[in-house]
C-alpha positions in Angstrom: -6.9 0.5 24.2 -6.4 3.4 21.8 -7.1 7.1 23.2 -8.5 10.3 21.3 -5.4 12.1 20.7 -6.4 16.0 21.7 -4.7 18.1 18.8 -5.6 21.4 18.5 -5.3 23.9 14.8 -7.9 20.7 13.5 -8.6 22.1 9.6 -12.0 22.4 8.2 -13.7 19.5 6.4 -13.3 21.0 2.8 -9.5 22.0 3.8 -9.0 17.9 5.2 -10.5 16.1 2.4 -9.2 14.4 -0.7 -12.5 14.8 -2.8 -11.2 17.4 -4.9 -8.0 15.4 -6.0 -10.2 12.1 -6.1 -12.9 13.7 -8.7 -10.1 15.8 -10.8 -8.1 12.1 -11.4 -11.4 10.0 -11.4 -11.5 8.8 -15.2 -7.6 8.0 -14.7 -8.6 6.0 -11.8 -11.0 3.9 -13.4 -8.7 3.5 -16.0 -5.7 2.2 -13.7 -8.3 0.4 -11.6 -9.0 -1.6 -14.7 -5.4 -2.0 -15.3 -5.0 -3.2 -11.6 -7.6 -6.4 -12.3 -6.3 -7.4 -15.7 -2.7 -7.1 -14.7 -3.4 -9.7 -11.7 -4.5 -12.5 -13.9 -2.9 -15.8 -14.3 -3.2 -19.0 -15.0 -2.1 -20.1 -11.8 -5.1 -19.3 -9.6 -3.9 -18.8 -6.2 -2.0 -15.7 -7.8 -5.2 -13.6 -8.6 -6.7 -14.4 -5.1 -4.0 -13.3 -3.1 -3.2 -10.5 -4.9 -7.5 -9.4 -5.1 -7.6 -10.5 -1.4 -5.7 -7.1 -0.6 -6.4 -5.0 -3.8 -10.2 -5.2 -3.6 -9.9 -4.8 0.4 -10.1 -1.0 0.4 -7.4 1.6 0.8 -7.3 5.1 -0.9 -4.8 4.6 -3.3 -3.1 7.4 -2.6 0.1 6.6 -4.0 -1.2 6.2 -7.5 -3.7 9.7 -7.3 -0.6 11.1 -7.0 0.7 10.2 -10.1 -1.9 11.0 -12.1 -2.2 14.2 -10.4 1.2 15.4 -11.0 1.5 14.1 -14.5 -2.3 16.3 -15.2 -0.5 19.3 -12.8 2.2 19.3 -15.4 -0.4 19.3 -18.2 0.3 15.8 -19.1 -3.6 14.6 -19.9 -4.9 18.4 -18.1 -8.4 17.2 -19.7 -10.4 14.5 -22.3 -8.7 15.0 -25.5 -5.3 17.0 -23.7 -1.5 16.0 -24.3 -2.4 12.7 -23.3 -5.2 11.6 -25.0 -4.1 13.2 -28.2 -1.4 10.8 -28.8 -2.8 7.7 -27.3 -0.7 7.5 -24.7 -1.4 6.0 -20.9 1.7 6.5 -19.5 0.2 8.0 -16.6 -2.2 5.2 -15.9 0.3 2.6 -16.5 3.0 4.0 -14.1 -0.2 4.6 -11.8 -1.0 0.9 -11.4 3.0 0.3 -11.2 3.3 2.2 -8.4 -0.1 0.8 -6.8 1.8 -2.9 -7.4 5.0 -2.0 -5.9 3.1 -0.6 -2.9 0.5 -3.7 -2.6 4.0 -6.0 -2.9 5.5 -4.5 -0.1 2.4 -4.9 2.1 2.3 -8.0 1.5 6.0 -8.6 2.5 5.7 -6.2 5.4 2.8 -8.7 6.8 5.2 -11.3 6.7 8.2 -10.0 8.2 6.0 -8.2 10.9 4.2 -11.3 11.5 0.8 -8.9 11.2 -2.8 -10.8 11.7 -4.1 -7.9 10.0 -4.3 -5.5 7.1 -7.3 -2.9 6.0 -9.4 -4.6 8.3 -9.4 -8.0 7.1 -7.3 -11.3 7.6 -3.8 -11.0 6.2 -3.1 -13.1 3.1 -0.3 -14.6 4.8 -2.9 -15.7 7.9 -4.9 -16.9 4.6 -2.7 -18.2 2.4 0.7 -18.6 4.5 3.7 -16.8 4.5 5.5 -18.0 1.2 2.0 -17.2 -0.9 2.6 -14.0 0.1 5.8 -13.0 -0.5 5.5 -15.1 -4.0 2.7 -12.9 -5.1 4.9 -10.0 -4.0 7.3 -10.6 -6.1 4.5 -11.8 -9.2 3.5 -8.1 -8.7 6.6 -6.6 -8.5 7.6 -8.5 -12.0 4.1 -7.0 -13.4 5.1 -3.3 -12.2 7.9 -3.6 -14.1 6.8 -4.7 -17.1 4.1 -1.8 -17.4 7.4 0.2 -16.5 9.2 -0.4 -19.6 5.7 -0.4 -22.1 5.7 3.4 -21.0 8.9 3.6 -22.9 10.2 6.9 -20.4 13.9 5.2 -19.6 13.5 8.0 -16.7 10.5 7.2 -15.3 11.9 3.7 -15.1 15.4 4.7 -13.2 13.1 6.8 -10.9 10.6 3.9 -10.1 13.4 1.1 -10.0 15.8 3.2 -7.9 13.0 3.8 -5.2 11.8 -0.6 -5.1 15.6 -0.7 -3.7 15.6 2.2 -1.6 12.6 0.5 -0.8 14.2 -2.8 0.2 16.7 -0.8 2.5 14.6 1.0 4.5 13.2 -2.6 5.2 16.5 -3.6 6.2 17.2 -0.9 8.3 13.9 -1.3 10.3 15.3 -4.8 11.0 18.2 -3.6 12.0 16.3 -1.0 14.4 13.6 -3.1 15.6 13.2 -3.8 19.4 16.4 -1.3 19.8 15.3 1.1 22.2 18.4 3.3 21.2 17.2 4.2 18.4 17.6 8.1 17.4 15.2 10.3 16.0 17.6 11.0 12.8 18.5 7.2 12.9 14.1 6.7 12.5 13.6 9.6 10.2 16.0 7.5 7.7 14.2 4.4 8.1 10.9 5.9 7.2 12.2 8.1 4.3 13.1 5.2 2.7 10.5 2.5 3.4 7.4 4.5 3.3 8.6 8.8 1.6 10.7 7.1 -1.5 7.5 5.9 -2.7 5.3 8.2 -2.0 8.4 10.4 -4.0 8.7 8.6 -6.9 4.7 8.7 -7.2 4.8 11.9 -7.2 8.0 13.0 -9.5 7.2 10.5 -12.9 4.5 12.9 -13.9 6.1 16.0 -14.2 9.1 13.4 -16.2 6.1 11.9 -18.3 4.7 15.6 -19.4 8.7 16.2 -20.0 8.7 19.5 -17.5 12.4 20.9 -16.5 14.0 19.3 -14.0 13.0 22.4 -11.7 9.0 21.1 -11.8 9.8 17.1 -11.7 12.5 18.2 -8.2 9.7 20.2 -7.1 7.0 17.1 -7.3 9.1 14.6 -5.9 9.9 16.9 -2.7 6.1 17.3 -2.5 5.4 13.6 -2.6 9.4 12.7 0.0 7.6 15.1 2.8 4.2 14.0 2.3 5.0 10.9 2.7 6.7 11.1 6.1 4.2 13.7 7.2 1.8 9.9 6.4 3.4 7.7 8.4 4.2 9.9 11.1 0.0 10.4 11.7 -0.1 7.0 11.2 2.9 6.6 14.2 0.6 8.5 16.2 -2.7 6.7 15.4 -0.8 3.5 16.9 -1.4 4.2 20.2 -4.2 7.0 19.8 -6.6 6.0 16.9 -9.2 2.9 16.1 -9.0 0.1 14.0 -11.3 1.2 11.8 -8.9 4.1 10.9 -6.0 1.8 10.8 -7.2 -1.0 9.4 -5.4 -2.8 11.8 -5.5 -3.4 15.4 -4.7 -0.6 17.6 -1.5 -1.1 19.6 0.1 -3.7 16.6 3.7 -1.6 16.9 4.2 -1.7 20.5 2.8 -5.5 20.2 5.0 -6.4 17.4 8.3 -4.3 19.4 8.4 -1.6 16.4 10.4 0.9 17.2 8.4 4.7 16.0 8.8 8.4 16.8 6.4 8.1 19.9 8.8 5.7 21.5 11.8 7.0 20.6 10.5 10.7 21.9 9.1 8.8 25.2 12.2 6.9 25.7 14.4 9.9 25.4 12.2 12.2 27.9 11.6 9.1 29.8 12.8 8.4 33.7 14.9 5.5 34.2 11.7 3.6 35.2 9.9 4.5 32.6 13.4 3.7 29.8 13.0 0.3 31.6 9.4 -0.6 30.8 10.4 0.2 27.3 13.6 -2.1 27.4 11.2 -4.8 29.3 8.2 -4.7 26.2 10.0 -3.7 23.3 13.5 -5.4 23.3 12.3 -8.4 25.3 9.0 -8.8 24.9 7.8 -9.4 28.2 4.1 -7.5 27.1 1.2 -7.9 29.8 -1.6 -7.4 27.2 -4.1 -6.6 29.9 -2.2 -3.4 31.0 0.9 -2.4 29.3 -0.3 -0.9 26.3 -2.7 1.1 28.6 1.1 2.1 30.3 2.6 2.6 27.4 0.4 5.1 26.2 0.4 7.0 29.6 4.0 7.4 29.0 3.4 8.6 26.2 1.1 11.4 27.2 3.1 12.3 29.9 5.9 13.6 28.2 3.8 15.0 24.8 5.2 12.3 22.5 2.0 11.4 20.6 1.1 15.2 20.3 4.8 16.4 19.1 4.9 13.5 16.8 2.0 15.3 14.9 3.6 18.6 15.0 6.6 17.1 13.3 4.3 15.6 10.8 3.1 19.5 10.1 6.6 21.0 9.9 6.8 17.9 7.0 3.6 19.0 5.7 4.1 22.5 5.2 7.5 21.5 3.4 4.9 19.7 0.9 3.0 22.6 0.5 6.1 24.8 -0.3 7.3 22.7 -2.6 4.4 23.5 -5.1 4.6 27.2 -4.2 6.7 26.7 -7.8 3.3 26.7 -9.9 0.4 28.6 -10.9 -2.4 28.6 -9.0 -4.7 25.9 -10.6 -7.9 23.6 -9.4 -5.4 20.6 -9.2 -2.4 22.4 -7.3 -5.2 23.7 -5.0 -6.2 19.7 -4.6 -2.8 18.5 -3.7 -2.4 21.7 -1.1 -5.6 19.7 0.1 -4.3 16.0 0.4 -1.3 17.7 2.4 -4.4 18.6 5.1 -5.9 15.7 4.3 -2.9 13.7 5.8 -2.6 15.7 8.8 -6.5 15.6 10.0 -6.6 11.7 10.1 -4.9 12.4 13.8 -8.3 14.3 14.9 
């Protein structure tokens, strides 16, 4: 069972919440929202439901906020009737429901390849529809990404976005090539997560600033925002693993140690671990040999016992305030103060 992870420095409410951001990018949202729906039609029926099963199933859509909210930092649609709106253009909303594709592709191929049972708190599509639905209407969204992509016309918002679906696709790889291995390093884990979950997260975050056409200075300066704000993410969500609920995962607590994933709090525990303790590890994670009614329970004891949930989330702060420097480059402004925000936002979800 999951634990109440004891962190202390937990931020205020206004400090820890992305309503700010959410209500400065709501009339983009609806607009790529809408996007989202008619993007996902086709004439082949089983293509829409797949894809709706997990779109309409929640989420914060983070990763496309982000867009907008850089591409509005860098006064690319600032208000009604800005930049933006002058010219007709949607670039912004259109890379922002690219970005929200590429992202609902690779859950659905992460389901498959981690054999997961859930995902934001429902069924998987693959438990639904089978594995080769899903990875199909993966790849149908994938296709649809980039074909907003190129309507934007930005031939650099397209190398930035392209580059980061492989980087993407690598950092898949390289878990593979990590999983179960209980020799995994800490620099060896930071890679893998820098470039499966960070790269996106990155890319999100540097197209806006490219869109409003800002130096080079302003676009670097975004996408370092978005690269440690991103692993900041999915470090908090390595801790909530073993020390949150499933209704803040939207998945079952204890699905990475179940499924032999090899994350930060294993990889600290194993290191600080006694030889006892490195062999419980090798016993669960590299061969599976999991007692449900007790292990996990073990596992997270170990944990505790040599601080690896709680300095997990203090690395996820050193990432954060990273983030935060990186916008130290521009005025103050409601929507720089918003993005400051998310940064907080992040790190509370461990509280």
């Amino acid at each position: 069972m999951g634990v109440v992870l004891p962190f202390e420095e937990k931020p205020s409410d206004p400090e820890a919440s992305l309503n700010d951001l959410v209500a400065l990018v709501a009339g983009g949202m609806d607009r790529v929202n809408a996007m989202i729906l008619s993007r996902t039609g086709s004439e082949v029926a089983m293509i829409p439901e797949v894809a709706n099963h997990l779109i309409a199933s929640g989420g914060k859509r983070l990763r496309p906020i982000l867009t907008l909210a850089t591409a509005q930092l860098c006064g690319y649609a600032a208000a009604e009737g800005g930049r933006a709106a002058e010219s007709g253009r949607d670039g912004d909303v259109k890379l922002a429901a690219s970005v929200e594709f590429m992202h609902t592709a690779t859950l659905l191929h992460d389901d498959v390849v981690d054999e997961s049972d859930m995902r934001r708190g429902r069924v998987a599509a693959r438990i639904k529809w089978g594995n080769q639905a899903s990875v199909l209407v993966g790849d149908f969204l994938l296709g649809q990404a980039f074909k907003m992509m190129v309507e934007v016309g930005s031939l650099r918002a397209l190398d930035i976005l392209s580059s980061a679906a492989a980087v993407i696709a690598e950092g898949e790889v390289m878990q593979l090539g990590a999983a179960k291995n209980t020799e995994t390093t800490e620099d060896e884990y930071l890679a893998v997560i820098r470039a499966k979950t960070a790269e996106l997260f990155a890319a999100a975050c540097e197209v806006g600033p490219v869109l409003a056409g800002r130096p080079k200075s302003e676009a670097a300066a975004c996408r370092s925002y978005g690269m440690n704000l991103g692993i900041a993410f999915q470090l908090v969500d390595d801790a909530l693993d073993y020390g949150g609920t499933s209704a803040d995962l939207g998945k079952n607590v204890g699905d990475d140690f179940r499924e032999g994933k090899i994350t930060l709090p294993i990889v600290l525990s194993f290191r600080r671990g006694t030889a006892e303790e490195r062999e419980f590890w090798r016993r669960t994670l590299e061969r599976g040999e999991i007692d449900e009614a007790r292990d996990l329970d073990t596992a997270i004891g170990i944990m505790r016992r040599h601080r690896a949930l709680e300095d997990t989330i203090e690395r996820a702060r050193h990432y954060g305030a990273i983030a935060r420097d990186a916008l130290a480059l521009f005025p103050d402004a409601p929507m720089k103060r918003a993005l400051l925000q998310a940064v907080d936002f992040c790190i509370a979800r461990a509280h």
